[in-house]
C-alpha positions as CSV (number, residue, x, y, z in Angstrom):
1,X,22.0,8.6,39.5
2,X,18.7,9.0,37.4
3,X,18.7,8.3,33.6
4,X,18.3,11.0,31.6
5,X,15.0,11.4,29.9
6,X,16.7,12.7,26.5
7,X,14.4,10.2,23.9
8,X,17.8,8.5,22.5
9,X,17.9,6.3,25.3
10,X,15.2,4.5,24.2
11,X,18.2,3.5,21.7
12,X,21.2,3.2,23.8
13,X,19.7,2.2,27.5
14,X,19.4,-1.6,28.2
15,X,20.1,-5.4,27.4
16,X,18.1,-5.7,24.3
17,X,19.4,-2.5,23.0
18,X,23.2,-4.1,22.3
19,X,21.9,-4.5,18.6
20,X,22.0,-0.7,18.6
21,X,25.0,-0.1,20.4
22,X,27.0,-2.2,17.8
23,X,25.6,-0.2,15.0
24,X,27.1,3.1,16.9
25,X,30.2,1.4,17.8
26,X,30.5,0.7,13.6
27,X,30.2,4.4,13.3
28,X,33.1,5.3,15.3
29,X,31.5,6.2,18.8
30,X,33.0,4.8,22.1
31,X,30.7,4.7,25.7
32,X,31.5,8.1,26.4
33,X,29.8,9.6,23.1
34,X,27.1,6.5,23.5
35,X,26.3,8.6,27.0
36,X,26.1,12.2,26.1
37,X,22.5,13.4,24.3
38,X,22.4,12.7,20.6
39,X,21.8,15.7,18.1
40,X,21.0,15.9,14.9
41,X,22.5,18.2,12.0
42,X,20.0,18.9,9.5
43,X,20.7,20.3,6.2
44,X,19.8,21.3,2.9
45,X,23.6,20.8,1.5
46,X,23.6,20.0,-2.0
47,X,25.1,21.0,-5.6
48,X,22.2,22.1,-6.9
49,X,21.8,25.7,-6.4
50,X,24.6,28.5,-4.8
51,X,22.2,29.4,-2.1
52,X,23.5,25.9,-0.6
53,X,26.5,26.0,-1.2
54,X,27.6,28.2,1.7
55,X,26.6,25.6,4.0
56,X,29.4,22.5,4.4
57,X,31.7,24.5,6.1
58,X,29.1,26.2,8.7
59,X,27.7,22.6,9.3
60,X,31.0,21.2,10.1
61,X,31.3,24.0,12.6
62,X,28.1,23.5,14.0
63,X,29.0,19.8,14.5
64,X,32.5,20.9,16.4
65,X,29.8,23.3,18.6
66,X,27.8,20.1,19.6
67,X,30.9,18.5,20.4
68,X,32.0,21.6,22.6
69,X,29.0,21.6,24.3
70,X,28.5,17.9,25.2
71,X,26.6,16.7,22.6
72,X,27.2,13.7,20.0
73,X,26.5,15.3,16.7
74,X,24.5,13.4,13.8
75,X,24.0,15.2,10.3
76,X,21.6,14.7,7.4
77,X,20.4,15.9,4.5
78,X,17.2,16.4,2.8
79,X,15.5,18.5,-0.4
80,X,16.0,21.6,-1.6
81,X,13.9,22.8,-5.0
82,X,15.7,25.8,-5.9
83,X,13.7,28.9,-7.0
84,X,16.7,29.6,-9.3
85,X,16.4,26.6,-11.3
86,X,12.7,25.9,-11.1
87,X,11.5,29.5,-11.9
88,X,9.2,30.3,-15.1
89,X,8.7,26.4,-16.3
90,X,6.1,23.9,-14.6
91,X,9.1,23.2,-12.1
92,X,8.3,25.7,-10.0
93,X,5.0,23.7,-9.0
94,X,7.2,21.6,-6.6
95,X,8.8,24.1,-5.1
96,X,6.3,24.9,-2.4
97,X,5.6,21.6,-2.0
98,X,9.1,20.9,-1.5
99,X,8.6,22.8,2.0
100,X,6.3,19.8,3.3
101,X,8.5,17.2,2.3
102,X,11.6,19.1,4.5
103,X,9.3,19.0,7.3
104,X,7.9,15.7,6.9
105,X,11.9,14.3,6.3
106,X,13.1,16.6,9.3
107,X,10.5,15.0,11.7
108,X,11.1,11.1,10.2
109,X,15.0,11.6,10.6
110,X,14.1,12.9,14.3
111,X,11.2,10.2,15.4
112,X,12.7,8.0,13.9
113,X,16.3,7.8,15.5
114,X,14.9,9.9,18.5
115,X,17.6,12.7,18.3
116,X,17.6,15.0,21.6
117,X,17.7,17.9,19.7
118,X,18.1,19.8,16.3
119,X,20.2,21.9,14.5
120,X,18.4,22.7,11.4
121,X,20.3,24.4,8.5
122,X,18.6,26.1,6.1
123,X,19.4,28.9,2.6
124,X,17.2,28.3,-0.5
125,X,13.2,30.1,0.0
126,X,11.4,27.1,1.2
127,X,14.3,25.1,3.4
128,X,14.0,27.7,6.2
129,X,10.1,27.6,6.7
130,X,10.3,23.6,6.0
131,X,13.6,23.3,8.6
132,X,10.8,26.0,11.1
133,X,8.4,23.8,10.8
134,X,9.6,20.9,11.5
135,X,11.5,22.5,14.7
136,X,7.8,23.4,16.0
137,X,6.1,20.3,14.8
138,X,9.0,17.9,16.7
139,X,9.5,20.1,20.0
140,X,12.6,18.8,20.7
141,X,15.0,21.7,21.7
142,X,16.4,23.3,18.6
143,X,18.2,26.4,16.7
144,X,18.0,27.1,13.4
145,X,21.2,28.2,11.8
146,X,20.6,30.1,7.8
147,X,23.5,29.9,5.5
148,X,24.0,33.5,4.4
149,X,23.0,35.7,1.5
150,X,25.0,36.2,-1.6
151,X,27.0,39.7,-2.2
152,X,25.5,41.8,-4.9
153,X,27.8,41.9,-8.1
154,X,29.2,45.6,-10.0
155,X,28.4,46.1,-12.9
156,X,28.8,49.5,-14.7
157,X,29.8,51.4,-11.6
158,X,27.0,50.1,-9.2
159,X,25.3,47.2,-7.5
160,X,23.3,44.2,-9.0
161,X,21.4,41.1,-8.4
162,X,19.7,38.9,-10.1
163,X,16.3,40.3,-10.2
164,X,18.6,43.0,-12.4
165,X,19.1,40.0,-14.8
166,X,15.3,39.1,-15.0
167,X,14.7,42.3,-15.7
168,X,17.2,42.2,-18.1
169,X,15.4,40.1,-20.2
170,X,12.7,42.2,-20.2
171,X,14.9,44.8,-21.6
172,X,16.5,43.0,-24.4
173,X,12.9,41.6,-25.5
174,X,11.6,45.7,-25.6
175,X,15.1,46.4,-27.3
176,X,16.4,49.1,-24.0
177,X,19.4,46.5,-23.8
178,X,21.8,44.3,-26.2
179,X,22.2,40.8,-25.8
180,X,25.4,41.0,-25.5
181,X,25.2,43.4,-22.6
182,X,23.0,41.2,-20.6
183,X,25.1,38.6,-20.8
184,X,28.0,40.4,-19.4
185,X,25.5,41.4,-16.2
186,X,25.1,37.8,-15.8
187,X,28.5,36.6,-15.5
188,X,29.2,39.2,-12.3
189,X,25.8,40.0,-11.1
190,X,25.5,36.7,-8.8
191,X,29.5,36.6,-7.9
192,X,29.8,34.4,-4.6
193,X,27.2,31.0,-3.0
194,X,24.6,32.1,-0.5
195,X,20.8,33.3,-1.2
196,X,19.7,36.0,-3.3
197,X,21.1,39.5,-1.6
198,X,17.9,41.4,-1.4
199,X,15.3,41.4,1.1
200,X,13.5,38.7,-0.6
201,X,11.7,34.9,0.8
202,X,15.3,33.7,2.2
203,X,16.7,37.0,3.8
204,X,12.8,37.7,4.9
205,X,12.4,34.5,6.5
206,X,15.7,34.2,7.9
207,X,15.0,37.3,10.0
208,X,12.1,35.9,10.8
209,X,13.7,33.0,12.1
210,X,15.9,35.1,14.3
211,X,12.9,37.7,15.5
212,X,11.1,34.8,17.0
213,X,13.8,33.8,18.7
214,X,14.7,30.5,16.8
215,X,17.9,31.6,15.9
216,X,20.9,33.4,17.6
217,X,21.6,37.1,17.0
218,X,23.3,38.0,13.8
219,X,22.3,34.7,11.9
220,X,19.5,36.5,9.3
221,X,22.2,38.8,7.9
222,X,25.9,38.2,7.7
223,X,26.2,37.1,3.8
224,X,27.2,33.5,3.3
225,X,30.8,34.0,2.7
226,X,31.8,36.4,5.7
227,X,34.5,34.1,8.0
228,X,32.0,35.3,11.2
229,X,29.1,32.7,9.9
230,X,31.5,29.9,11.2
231,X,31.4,31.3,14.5
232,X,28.2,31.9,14.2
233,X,27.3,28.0,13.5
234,X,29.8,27.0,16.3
235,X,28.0,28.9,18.9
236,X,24.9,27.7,17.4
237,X,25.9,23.8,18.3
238,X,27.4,25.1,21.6
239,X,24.1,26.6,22.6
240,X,21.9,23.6,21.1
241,X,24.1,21.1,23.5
242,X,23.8,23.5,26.3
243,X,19.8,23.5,25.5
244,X,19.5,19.8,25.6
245,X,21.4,18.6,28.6
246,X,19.8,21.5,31.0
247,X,16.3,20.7,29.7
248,X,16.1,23.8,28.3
249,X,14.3,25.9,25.7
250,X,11.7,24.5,23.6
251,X,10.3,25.5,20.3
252,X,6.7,26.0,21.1
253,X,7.7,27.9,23.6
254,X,9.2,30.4,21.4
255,X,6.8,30.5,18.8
256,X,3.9,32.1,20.6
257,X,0.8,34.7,19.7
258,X,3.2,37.1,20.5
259,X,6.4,36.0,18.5
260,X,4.8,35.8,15.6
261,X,3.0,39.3,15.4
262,X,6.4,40.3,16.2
263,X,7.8,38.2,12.8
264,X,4.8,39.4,10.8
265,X,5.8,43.5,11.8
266,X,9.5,42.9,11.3
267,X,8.5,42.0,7.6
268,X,6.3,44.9,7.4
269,X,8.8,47.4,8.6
270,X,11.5,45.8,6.3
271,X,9.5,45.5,3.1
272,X,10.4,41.5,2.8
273,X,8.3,38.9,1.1
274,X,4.9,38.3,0.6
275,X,5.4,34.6,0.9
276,X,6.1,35.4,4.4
277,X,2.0,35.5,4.6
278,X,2.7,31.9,3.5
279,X,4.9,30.7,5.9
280,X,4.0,32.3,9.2
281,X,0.6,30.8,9.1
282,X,2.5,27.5,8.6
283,X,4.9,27.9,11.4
284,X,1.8,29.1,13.6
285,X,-0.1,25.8,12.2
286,X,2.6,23.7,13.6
287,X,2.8,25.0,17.7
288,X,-1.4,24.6,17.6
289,X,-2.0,28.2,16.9
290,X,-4.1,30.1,14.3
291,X,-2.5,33.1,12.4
292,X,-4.3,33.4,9.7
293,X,-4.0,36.3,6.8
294,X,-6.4,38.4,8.3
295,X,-4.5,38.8,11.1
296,X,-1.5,39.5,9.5
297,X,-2.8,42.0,8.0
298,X,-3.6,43.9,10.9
299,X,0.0,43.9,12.0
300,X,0.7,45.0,8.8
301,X,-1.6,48.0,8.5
302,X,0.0,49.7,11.8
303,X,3.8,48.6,11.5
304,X,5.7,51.8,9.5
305,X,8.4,50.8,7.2
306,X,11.8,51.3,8.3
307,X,14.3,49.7,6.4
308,X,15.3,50.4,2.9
309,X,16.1,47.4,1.4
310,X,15.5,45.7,-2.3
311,X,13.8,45.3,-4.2
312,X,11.3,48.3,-3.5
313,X,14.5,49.8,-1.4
314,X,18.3,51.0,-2.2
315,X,20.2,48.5,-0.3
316,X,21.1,44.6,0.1
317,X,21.3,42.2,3.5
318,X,24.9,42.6,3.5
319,X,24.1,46.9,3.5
320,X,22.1,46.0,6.7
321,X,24.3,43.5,8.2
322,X,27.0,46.2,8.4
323,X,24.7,49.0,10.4
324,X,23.7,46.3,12.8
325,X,21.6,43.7,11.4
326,X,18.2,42.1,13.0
327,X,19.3,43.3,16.5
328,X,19.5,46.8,15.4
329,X,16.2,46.2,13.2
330,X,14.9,45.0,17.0
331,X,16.0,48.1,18.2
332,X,13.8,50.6,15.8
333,X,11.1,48.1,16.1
334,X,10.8,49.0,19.8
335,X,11.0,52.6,20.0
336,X,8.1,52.3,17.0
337,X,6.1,50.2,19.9
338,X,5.7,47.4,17.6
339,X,7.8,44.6,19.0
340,X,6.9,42.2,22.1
341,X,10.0,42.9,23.5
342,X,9.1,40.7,26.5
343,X,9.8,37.8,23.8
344,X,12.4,34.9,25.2
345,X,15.1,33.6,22.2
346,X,17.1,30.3,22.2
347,X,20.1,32.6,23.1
348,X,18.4,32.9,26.8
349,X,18.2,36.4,26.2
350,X,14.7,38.5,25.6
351,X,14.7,40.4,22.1
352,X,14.2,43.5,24.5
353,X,17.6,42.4,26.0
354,X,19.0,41.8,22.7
355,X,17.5,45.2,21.7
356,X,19.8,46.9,24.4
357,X,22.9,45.6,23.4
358,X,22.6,46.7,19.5
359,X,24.0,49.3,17.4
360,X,21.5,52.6,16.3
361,X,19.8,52.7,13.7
362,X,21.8,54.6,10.8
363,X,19.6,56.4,9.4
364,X,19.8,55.2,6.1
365,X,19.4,51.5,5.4
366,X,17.3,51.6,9.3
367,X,15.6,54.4,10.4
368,X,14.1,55.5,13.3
369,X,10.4,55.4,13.7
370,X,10.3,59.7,13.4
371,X,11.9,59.5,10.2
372,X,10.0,56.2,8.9
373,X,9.9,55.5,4.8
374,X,5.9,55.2,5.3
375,X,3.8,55.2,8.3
376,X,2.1,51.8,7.1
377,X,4.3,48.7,6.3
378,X,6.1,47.7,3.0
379,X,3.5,44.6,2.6
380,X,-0.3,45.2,2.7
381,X,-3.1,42.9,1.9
382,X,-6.1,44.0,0.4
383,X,-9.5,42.2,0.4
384,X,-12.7,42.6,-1.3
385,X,-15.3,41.1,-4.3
386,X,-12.2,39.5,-6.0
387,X,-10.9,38.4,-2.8
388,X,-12.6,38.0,0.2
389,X,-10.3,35.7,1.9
390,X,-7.6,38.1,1.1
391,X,-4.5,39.1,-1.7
392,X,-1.2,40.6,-1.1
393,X,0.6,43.3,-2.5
394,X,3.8,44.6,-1.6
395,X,3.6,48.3,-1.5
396,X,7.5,49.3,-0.8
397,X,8.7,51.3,-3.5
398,X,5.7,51.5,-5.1
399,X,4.8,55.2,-6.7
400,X,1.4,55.1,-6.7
401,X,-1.0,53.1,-5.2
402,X,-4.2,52.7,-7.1
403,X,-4.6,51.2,-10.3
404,X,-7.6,50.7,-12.5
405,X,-8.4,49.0,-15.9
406,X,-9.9,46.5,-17.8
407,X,-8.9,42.4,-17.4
408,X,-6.6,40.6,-19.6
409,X,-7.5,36.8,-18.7
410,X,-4.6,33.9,-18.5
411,X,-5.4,30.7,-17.5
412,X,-2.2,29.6,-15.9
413,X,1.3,31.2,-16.3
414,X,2.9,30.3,-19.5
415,X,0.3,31.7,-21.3
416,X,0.6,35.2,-19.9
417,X,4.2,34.9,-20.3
418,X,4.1,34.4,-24.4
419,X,1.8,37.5,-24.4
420,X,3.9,39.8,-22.2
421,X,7.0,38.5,-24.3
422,X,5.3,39.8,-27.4
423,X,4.0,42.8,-25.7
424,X,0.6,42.0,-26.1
425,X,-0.9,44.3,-23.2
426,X,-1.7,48.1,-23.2
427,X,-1.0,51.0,-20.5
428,X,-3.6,50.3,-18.1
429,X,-4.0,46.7,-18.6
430,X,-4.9,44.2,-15.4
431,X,-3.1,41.0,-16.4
432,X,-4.8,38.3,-14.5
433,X,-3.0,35.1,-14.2
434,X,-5.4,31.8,-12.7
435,X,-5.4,28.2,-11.6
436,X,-1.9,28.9,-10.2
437,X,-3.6,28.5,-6.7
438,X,-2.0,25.7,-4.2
439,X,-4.6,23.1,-5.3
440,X,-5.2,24.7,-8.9
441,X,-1.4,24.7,-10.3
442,X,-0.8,22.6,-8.4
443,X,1.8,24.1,-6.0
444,X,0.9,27.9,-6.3
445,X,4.0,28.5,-8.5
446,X,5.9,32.0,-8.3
447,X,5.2,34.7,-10.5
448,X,8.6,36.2,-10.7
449,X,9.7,35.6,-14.6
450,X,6.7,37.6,-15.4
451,X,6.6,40.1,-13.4
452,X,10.5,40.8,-14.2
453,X,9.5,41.1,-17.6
454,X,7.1,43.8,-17.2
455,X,9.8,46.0,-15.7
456,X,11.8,44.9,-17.7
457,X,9.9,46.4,-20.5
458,X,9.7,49.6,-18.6
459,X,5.9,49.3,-17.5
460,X,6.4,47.9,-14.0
461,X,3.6,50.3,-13.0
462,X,1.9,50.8,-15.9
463,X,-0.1,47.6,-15.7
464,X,-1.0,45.3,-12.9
465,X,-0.5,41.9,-12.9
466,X,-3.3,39.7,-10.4
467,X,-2.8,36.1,-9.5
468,X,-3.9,33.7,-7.3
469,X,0.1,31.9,-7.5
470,X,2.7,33.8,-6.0
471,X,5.2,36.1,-6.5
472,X,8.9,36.1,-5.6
473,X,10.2,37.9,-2.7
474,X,12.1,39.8,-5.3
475,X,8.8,41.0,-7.4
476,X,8.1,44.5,-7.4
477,X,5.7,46.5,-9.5
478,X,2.0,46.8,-9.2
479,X,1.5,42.8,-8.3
480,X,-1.2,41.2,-6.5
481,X,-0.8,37.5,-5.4
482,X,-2.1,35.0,-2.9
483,X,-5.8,35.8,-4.3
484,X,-8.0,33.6,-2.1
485,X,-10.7,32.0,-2.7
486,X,-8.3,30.5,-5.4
487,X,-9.7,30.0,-9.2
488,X,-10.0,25.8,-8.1
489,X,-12.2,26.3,-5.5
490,X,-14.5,28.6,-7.1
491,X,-13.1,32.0,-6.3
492,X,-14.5,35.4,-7.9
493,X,-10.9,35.6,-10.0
494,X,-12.7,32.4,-11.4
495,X,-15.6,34.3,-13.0
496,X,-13.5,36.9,-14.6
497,X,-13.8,37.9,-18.4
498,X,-11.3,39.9,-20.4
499,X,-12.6,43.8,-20.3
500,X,-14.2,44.0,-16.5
501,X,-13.1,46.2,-14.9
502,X,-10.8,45.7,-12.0
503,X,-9.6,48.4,-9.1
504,X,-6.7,47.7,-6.9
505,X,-6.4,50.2,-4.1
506,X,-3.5,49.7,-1.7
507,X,-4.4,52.7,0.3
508,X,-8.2,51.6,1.1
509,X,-6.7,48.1,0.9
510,X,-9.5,47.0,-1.0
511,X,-9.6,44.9,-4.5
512,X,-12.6,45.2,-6.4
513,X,-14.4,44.4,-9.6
514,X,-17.1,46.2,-11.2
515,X,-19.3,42.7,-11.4
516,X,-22.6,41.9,-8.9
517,X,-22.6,39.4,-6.6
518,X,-25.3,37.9,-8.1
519,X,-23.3,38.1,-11.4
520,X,-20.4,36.7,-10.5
521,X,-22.2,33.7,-8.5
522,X,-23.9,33.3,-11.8
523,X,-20.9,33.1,-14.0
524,X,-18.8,30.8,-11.2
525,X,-22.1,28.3,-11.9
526,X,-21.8,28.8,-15.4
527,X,-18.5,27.7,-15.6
528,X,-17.2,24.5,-17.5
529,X,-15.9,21.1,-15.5
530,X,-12.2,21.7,-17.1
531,X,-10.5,18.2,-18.0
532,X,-8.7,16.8,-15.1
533,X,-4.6,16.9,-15.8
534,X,-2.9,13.8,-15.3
535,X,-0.5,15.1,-12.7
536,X,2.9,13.4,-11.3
537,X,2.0,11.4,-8.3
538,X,3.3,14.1,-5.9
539,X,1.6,16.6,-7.0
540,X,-1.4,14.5,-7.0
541,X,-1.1,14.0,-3.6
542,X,-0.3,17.4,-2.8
543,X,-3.6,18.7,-4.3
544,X,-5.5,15.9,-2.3
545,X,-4.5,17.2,1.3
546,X,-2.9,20.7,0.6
547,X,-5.5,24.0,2.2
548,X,-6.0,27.6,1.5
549,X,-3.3,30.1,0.7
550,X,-5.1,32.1,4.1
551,X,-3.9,29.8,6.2
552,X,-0.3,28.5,5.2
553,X,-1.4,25.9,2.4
554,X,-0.6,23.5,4.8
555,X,-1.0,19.9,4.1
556,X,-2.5,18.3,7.8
């Protein structure tokens, strides 16, 4: 018979390979589990944030899958930075870089024992783009399994999440709320593990995940603690085993051109994150391809919006789940004509396939492209003087899109924070927080605490808030991040001055300030060498090798 050419063998096949053997045998195997492909079970299990927690159970099940299928299963775990904990303090500037280290951990775990194929787990923001890329970046066959979304709490006869307690705060500090009543949202309005239960980073990128075909159908939006995930994560390990021992599907040839304008439209027509414009880029980075923001944003501009879902909608993943999930979402996307439906999925099926077999759209949470929310996406990016390598602004939910005013200068977030606390702005205002970039915070830190404060305070769309950081997938309001050029590397945002005046216009999809180029080339030339901060040694690194927001702020 001829050898299989799964990589392990270069750890079980031969004379001098005994050494290796006996370390197997120590674990437990016997020559039968020596002989079958070796898969590994990567997760990001850990006690450190509920958006993890979900995941113990549905990586045993996976395991039990491999085992089904003919595989010998081998887990690990690496990082996960929780949003949840790191938000609003200089925490949050490891968060995105916590997204390199899980792809450079996944791919030394998988080089370096030479594991067939991957099962990658994945729940809080940045573990399913990390877990993605290093899927792409490794080739090996793989799925990629996501933990599950939280359920929204009840409070006071109706639904709630935790952007209702950031916003909360931003209530109490204006004096709309008591203390004491904010703490009682708190205790119910997170109530069970999984991610946050809007249509924020996790749920966003989890469907991506599943639209470009990386996942099975139904993974993106069954909540965490529904019974089904198990099955779900047993038929994931089934499949994967099935996938390595026929030679099967590989990532790269998943993630194509075409699968990824078809992840960058399913965002648009659900009104997810803007950190998607982050990740896809990365992903894209990974398989040898350029997707840069300008190209999103062309996908963008002619893919309507057709889900309602939080924060700029009325209903949560678990709302979405129940009318039919990604597969119905496939579904709408098709009859709009903006889904490759051609596209192949680890499941062996086409999303055009997958398309056939789902539910129809509601009508409520999905609607059909004739009775769309908007004829242009939820997500839009707008480019101009202040940016002209791009910004994003998520327009879902939004009432109006044009806002003009004079500049409030921050430099870097804590700042703006203590004067939105103390309600140091005025109707009209354009709060404009800098060196939050991923080279100038370092780690181009979310916006979120802020932002939730300003709605909190009841002027969500009285001011605008511009930054070239981030903002949360649950942000809403009049907010502009991902400004590129970024304020380190001598972007316009750079030469602002409290009082110009700014225009954001997501119709035009332009951002604009009333300066000259020759005025603000002057005043970027003019500006003073800032002291060098001693940074941690990660961060120091990060800042070294990390790129452009435009293109993924990737970090090779």
């Amino acid at each position: 018979m001829t050898k299989p050419k799964w990589p392990s063998r270069a750890i079980t096949d031969g004379l001098d390979r005994a050494p290796h053997r006996a370390f197997l045998r120590a674990m437990g195997l016997d020559d039968a589990a020596i002989a079958k492909p070796f898969i590994a079970l990567a997760g990001t299990d850990n006690q450190v944030t509920p958006c993890t927690m979900s995941l113990p159970p549905q990586i045993a099940e996976g395991k039990a899958g491999i085992v089904e299928g003919g595989g010998t299963p081998f887990s690990f775990n690496t990082i996960s930075v929780a949003d949840s904990m790191s938000m609003n303090h200089k925490g949050m500037r490891f968060s995105l870089v916590s997204r390199e280290i899980i792809a450079d951990s996944v791919e030394a775990m998988m080089r370096g024992h030479e594991y067939d194929g991957l099962l990658a787990f994945g729940t809080c923001d940045k573990t399913l783009p990390g877990m993605m890329m290093a899927m792409v970046r490794v080739n090996r066959p793989s799925i990629f399994v996501y933990g599950g979304a939280a359920l929204p709490g009840l409070w006071q006869g109706r639904d709630v999440g935790i952007v209702d307690v950031y916003e909360g705060v931003g209530e109490v500090y204006s004096g709309a709320m008591e203390e004491d009543e904010l703490r009682r949202m708190e205790e119910i309005a997170v109530p069970t593990v999984g991610s946050c239960a809007g249509q924020f980073t996790a749920n966003t990128m989890a469907m991506v995940g599943e639209v470009m075909g990386l996942s099975l159908p139904h993974t993106a939006l069954t909540p965490a603690v529904y019974s089904s995930r198990k099955a779900l994560a047993r038929s994931a390990g089934r499949r994967l085993s099935e996938l390595v021992l026929q030679d099967g599907i590989l990532p790269r040839e998943l993630v194509t051109i075409k699968a990824l304008e078809n992840a960058a439209a399913a965002v648009a027509a659900t009104g997810g994150s803007t950190n998607a414009a982050l990740h896809l880029p990365a992903i894209a980075h990974e398989a040898g391809l350029s997707f840069p923001l300008a190209r999103i944003a062309e996908i963008f501009a002619r893919t309507p919006l057709l889900a309602d879902l939080k924060p700029g909608g009325r209903f949560w993943a678990r709302d979405a789940h129940h009318v039919g999930g990604v597969p119905t979402l496939l579904r709408i996307m098709r009859d709009a004509n903006v889904l490759h439906a051609d596209c192949l999925t680890v499941s062996g099926q086409t999303l055009g396939e997958i398309a056939n077999e789902a539910m129809e759209p509601d009508g409520t949470v999905f609607r059909s492209a004739e009775r769309a929310i908007s004829p242009t996406g939820g997500v839009v990016i707008l480019t101009g003087n202040l940016a002209p390598e791009g910004a994003l602004l998520k327009v879902a939910g939004l009432k109006r899109l044009v806002h003009e005013g004079p500049a409030r200068v921050f430099e870097g977030e804590e700042a703006a924070v203590e004067a939105v606390r103390a309600r140091q702005y005025k109707k009209g205002d354009v709060l404009i927080i800098r060196g939050e970039g991923p080279r100038g915070g370092p780690g181009m830190r979310e916006m979120l605490g802020v932002t939730a404060l300003i709605y909190g305070q009841g002027a969500g769309e009285d001011v605008a808030l511009i930054t070239d950081g981030r903002f949360s997938g649950a942000t809403r309001g009049m907010c502009i991040g991902h400004v590129g050029p970024e304020a380190e590397q001598g972007g316009p945002i750079a030469a602002l001055r409290n009082g110009d005046i700014v225009r954001i216009d997501g119709d035009a999809c332009t951002i604009e300030v009333q300066l000259s180029e020759q005025e603000i080339a002057r005043r970027i030339q003019g500006l003073a060498k800032l002291e060098e901060e001693t940074l941690p040694p990660t961060l120091a690194k990060y800042k070294r090798l990390v790129g452009g927001a435009a293109d993924g702020a990737v970090t090779h």
